[in-house]
C-alpha positions as CSV (number, residue, x, y, z in Angstrom):
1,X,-8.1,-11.4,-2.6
2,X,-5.3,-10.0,-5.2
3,X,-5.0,-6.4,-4.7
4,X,-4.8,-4.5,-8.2
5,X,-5.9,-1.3,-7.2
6,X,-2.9,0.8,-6.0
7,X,-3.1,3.6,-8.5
8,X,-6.2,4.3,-5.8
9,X,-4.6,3.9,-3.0
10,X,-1.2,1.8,-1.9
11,X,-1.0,-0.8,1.4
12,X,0.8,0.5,4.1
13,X,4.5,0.1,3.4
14,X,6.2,-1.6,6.3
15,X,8.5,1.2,6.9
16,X,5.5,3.5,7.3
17,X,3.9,1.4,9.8
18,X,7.2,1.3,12.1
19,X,7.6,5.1,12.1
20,X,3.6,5.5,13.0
21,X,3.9,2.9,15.7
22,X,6.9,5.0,16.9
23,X,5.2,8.4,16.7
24,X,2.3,7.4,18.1
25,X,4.2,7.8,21.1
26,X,6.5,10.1,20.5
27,X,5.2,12.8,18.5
28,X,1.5,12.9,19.9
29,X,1.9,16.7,21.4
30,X,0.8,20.1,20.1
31,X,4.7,20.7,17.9
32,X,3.5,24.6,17.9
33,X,4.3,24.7,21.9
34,X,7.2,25.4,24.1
35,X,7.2,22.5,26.5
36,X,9.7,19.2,26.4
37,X,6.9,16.8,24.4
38,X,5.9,19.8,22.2
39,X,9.4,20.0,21.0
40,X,10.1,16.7,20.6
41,X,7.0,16.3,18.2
42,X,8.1,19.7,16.4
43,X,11.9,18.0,16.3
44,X,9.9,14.9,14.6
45,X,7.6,17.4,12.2
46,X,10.7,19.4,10.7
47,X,12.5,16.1,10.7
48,X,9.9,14.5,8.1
49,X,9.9,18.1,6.5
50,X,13.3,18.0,5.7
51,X,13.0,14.3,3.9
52,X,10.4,14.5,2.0
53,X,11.6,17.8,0.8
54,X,15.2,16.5,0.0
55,X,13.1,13.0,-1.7
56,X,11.4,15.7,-3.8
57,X,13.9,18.5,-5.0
58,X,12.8,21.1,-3.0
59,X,14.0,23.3,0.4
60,X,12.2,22.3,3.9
61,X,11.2,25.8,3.9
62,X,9.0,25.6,1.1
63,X,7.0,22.3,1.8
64,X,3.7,22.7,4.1
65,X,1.6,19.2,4.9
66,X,-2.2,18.6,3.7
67,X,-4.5,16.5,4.6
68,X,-4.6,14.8,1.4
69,X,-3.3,15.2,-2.0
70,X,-6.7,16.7,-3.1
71,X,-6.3,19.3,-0.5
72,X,-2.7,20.3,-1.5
73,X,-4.4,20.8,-5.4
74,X,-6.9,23.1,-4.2
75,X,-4.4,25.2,-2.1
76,X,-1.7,25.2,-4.5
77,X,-4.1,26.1,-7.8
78,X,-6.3,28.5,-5.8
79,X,-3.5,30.3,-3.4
80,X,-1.8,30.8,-6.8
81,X,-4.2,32.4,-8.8
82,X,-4.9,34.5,-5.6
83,X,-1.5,35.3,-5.8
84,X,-1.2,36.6,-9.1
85,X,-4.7,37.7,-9.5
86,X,-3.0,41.1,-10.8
87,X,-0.8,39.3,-13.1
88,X,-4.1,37.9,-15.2
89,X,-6.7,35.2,-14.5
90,X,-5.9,32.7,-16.9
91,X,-6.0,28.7,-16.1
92,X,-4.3,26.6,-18.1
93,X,-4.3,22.8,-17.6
94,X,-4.7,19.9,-19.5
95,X,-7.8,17.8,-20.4
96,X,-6.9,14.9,-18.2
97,X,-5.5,16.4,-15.2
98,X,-7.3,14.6,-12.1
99,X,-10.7,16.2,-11.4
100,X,-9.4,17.6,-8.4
101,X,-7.7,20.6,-10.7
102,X,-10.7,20.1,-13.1
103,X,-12.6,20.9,-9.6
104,X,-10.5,23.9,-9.0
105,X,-10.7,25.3,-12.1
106,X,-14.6,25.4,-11.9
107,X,-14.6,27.7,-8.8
108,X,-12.1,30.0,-10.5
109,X,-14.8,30.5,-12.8
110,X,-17.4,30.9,-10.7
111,X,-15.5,33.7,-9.7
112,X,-14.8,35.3,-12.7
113,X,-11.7,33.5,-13.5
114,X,-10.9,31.6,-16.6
115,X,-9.9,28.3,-18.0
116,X,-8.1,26.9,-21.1
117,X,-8.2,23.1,-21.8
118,X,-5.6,21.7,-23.6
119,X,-6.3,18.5,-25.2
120,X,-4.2,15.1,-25.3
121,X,-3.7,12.7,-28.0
122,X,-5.0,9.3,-28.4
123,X,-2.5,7.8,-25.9
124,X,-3.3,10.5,-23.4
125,X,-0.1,12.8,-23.5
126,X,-0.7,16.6,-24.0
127,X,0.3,18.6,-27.1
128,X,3.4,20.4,-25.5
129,X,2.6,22.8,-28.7
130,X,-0.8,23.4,-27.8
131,X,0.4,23.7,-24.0
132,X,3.0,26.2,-24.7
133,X,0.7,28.4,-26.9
134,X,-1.6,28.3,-24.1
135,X,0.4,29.6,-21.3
136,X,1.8,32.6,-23.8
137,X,-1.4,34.0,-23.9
138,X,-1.7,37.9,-21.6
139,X,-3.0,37.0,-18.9
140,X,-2.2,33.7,-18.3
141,X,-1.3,33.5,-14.3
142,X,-1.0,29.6,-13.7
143,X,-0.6,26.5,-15.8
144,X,-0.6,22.8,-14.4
145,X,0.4,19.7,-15.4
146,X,0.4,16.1,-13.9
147,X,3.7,14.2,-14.0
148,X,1.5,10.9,-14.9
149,X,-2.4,10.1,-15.7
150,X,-3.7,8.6,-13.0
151,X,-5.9,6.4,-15.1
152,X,-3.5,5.5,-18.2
153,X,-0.6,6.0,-16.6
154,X,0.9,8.2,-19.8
155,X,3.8,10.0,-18.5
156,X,3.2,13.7,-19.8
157,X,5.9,16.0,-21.1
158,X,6.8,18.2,-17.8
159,X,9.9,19.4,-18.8
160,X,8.8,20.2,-21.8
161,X,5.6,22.2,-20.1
162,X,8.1,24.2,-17.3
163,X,10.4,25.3,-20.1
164,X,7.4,27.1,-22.0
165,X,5.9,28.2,-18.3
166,X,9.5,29.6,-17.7
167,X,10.1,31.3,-21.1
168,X,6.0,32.8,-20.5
169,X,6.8,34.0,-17.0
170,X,3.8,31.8,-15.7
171,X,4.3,29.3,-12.8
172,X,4.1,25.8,-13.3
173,X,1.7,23.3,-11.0
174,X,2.9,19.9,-11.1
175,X,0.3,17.3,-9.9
176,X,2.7,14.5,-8.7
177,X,0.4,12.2,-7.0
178,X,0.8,8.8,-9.0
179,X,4.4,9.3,-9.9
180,X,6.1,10.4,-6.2
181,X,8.2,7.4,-4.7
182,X,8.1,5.6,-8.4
183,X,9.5,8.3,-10.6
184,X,12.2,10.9,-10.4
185,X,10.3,14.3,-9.6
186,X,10.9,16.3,-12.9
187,X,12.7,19.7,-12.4
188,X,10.9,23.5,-13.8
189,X,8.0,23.2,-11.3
190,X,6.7,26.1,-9.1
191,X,4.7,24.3,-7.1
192,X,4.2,20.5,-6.4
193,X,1.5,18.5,-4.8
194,X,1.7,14.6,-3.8
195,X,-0.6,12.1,-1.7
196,X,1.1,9.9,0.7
197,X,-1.4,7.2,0.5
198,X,0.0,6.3,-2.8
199,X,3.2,5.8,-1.9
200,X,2.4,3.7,0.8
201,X,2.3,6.5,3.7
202,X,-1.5,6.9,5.9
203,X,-4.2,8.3,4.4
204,X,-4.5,11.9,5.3
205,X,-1.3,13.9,4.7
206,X,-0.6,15.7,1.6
207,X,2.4,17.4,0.5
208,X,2.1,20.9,-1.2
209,X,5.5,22.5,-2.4
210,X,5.8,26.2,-3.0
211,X,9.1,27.5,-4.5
212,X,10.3,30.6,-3.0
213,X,9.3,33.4,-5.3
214,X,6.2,32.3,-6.0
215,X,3.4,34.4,-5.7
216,X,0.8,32.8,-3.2
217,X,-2.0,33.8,-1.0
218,X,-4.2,31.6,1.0
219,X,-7.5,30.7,-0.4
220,X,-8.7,29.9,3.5
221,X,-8.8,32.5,6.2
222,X,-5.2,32.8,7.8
223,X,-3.5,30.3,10.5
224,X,-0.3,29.9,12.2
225,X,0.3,26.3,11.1
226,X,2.2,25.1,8.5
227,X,4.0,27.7,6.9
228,X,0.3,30.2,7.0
229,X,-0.5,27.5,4.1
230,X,-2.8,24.8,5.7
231,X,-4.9,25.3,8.7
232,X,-5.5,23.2,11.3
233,X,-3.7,21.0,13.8
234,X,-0.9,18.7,12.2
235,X,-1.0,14.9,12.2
236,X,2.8,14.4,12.6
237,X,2.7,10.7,13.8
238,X,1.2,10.3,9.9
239,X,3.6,13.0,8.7
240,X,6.6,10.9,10.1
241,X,5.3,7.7,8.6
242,X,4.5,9.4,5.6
243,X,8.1,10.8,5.2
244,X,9.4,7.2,6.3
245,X,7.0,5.6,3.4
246,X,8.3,8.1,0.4
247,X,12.1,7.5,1.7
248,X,11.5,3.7,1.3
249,X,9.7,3.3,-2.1
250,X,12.0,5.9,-3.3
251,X,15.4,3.9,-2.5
252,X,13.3,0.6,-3.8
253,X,12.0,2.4,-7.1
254,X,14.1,1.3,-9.9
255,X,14.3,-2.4,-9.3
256,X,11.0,-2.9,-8.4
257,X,10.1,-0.1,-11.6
258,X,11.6,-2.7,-13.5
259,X,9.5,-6.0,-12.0
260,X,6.4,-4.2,-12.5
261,X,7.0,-2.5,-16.2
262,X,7.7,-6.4,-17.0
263,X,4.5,-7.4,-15.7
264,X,2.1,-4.5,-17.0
265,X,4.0,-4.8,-20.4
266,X,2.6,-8.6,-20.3
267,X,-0.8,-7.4,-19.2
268,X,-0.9,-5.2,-21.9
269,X,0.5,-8.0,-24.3
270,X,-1.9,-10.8,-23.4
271,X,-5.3,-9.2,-22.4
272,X,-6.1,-8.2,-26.6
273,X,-5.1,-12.0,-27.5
274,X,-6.9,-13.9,-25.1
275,X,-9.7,-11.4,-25.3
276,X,-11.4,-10.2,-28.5
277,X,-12.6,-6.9,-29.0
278,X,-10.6,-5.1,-26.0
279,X,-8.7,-1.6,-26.7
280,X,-5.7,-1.5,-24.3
281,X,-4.9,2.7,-23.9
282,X,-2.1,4.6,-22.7
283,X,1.4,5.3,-23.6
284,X,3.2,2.1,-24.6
285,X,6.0,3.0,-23.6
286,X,6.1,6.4,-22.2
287,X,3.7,5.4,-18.9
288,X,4.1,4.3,-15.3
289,X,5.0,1.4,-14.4
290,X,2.4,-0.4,-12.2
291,X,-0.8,1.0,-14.2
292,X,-1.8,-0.8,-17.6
293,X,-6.0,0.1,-18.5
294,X,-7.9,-1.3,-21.0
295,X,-11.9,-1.5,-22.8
296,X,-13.3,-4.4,-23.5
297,X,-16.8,-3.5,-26.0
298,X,-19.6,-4.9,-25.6
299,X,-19.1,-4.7,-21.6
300,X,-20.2,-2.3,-18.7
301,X,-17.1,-1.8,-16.5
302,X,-19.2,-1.6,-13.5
303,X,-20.5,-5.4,-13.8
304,X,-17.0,-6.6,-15.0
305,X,-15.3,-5.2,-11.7
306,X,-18.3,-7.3,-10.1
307,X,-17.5,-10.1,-11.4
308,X,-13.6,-9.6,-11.0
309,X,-14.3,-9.2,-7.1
310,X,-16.3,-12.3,-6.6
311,X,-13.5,-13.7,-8.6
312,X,-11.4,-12.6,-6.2
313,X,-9.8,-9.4,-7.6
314,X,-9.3,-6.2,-6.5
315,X,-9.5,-3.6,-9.8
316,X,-10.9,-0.2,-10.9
317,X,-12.3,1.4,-13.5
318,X,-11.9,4.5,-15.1
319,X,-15.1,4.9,-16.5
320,X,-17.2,6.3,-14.2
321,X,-20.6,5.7,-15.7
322,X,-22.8,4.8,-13.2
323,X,-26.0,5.9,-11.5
324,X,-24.3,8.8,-9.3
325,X,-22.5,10.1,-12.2
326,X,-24.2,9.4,-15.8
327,X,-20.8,10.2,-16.9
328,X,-17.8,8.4,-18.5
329,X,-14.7,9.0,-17.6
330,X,-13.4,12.5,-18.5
331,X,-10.0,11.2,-19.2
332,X,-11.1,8.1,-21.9
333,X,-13.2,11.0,-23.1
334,X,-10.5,13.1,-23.5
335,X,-8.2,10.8,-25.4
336,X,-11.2,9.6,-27.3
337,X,-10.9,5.5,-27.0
338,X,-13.6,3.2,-25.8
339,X,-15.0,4.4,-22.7
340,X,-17.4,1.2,-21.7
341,X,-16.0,-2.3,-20.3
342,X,-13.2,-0.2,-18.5
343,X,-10.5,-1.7,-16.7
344,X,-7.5,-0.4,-14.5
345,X,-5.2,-3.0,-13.2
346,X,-2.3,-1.0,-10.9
347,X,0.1,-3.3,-9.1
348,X,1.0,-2.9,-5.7
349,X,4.6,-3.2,-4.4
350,X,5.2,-6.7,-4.0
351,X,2.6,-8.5,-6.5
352,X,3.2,-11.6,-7.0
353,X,3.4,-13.1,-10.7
354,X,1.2,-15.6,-9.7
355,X,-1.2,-12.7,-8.9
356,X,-1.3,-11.8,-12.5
357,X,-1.3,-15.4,-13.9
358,X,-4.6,-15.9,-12.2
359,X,-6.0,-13.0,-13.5
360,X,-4.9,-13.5,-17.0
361,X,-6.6,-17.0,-16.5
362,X,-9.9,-15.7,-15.1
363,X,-10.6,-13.4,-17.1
364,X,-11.6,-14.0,-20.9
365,X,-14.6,-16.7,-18.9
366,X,-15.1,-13.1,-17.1
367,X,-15.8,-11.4,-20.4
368,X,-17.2,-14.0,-21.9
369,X,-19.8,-14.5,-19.6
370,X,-21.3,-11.0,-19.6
371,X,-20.9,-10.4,-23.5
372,X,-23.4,-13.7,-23.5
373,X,-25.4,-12.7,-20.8
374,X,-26.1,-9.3,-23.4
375,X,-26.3,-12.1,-26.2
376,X,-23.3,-11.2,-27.5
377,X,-20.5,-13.8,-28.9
């Protein structure tokens, strides 16, 4: 099986699974006691603290662990809005943030917040114009902005965003999740939220930044741990790996930035001429380098990941139309291409070209099967 699928989540970088094997045993105690093993695991916790704040521009002081990146969104968009709940009650994000702020937004709502969406062009990135306008409106009390689309991989214009939030007086929520450990973390943000399972760290620990200054209340009834951010008993054997994962990708980032750009640029080159009728979306140039996605009509997405699996192929899709949903994808929506026949190939660390040769090879039969099957030539 070729693994194409690490926009959803990346393997285990072998760095990572050294420091978990080593804090298994070293860092299993409660880090909020007194006693020798307590403060050996709260040496390891602050240890991992400090590195993954340094990796990410920001003081130890103001980074707090999750237990995913999803987490981290909800705490950092609702503790902010808390926060400045005097200031106003305006939301401002863009159409194709990850539905976790989408998700967010909808409970401000529900409690009597509100929510601007701003769109994107056809390529994804959001109209800084529009974006600025928005978060100089009274009222406005939080704005937020990925670094990357998680399904295009269009890098959006964040600089751009925080110098508008920063002229505006409103804080800036930077959703880093696809770009920490690949990309540079762009400056101007007020608060920051990652996922170490896509930089190679375990499953389970997200990162939520809050610069000092910011005004933010807890959304959850109050706890000790973490900062009085995130309740609940810490993982730090994941923390530690976690912190050992983002140090790793980050030192390996521009060469192997540069391998996989190469092979995503020929993705995106090949798959419209050796298969007709396909759409390939996203920034040509301004985008990530391991995720290329493209539509091929006349095609469900759904059986065309089938198929790519039995071929032996690990994808995703971002259209999301199936029978639990009903929906496409928000995102394709958003930037208004084809949302049917869907496909997002995102390349581990460590792909192999052969990896990509094979499924350049298999898949125009692929297509070409299904579009029959529909009678369609």
């Amino acid at each position: 099986m070729a693994y194409l699928d690490a926009a959803s989540t990346e393997p285990l970088h072998p760095a990572a699974r050294d420091a978990l094997l080593t804090a298994i045993d070293a860092g299993w105690a409660d880090p909020a006691r007194l006693y020798g093993t307590a403060r050996r695991a709260q040496m390891l916790l602050e240890r991992a603290r400090a590195e993954v704040a340094e990796l990410i521009g920001a003081r130890a002081d103001e980074v707090s662990f999750t237990s995913s990146g999803t987490q981290a969104v909800h705490l950092g968009v609702l503790g902010t809005l808390a926060g400045r709940r005097r200031v106003g009650r305006l939301l401002v994000a863009s159409a194709v943030e990850h539905s976790s702020v989408l998700h967010a937004g909808q409970v401000h709502e529900r409690d009597g917040g509100e929510v601007e969406i701003v769109g994107v062009g056809r390529t994804g990135r959001v109209d800084a114009e529009a974006f600025a306008a928005a978060v100089a409106r009274p009222g406005a009390a939080l704005a937020c902005l990925q670094t990357a689309n998680h399904e295009v991989g269009t890098i959006q214009p964040v600089e751009d965003a925080a110098r508008a939030c920063r002229e505006a007086g409103v804080p800036l929520l930077v959703d880093a999740a696809q770009s920490a450990g690949r990309l540079p973390v762009p400056g101007g943000w007020s608060v920051l939220t990652a996922s170490a399972h896509k930089w190679g760290g375990p499953a389970g620990v997200g990162v939520l930044a809050v610069r000092k200054g910011v005004r933010w209340r807890s959304p959850l009834p109050e706890d000790e741990r973490e900062r009085r951010r995130v309740p609940g008993f810490e993982n730090v054997p994941a923390i530690v790996a976690a912190a050992a994962a983002l140090r790793a990708r980050s030192a390996e980032a521009e060469a192997e930035g540069r391998r996989l750009s190469a092979l995503t640029a020929r993705i995106r080159a090949e798959v419209p001429r050796l298969v007709p009728d396909v759409e390939v979306v996203g920034d040509q140039d301004l985008r990530l380098p391991h995720i290329v996605t493209f539509s091929c009509l006349y095609v469900e997405g759904e059986a065309l990941l089938t198929e790519l699996d039995k071929a032996g192929f690990a994808v995703s899709s971002g259209s999301s139309c199936t029978a639990s949903t009903l929906r496409p994808s928000h995102v394709l929506e958003a930037m208004g291409v084809l949302t049917h026949g869907n496909v997002r190939v995102s390349l581990p660390r460590g792909v192999s070209e052969d990896d990509v040769d094979r499924f350049l090879a298999v898949l125009p039969g692929i297509v070409r099967r299904i579009r029959s099957s529909l009678g369609v030539r």
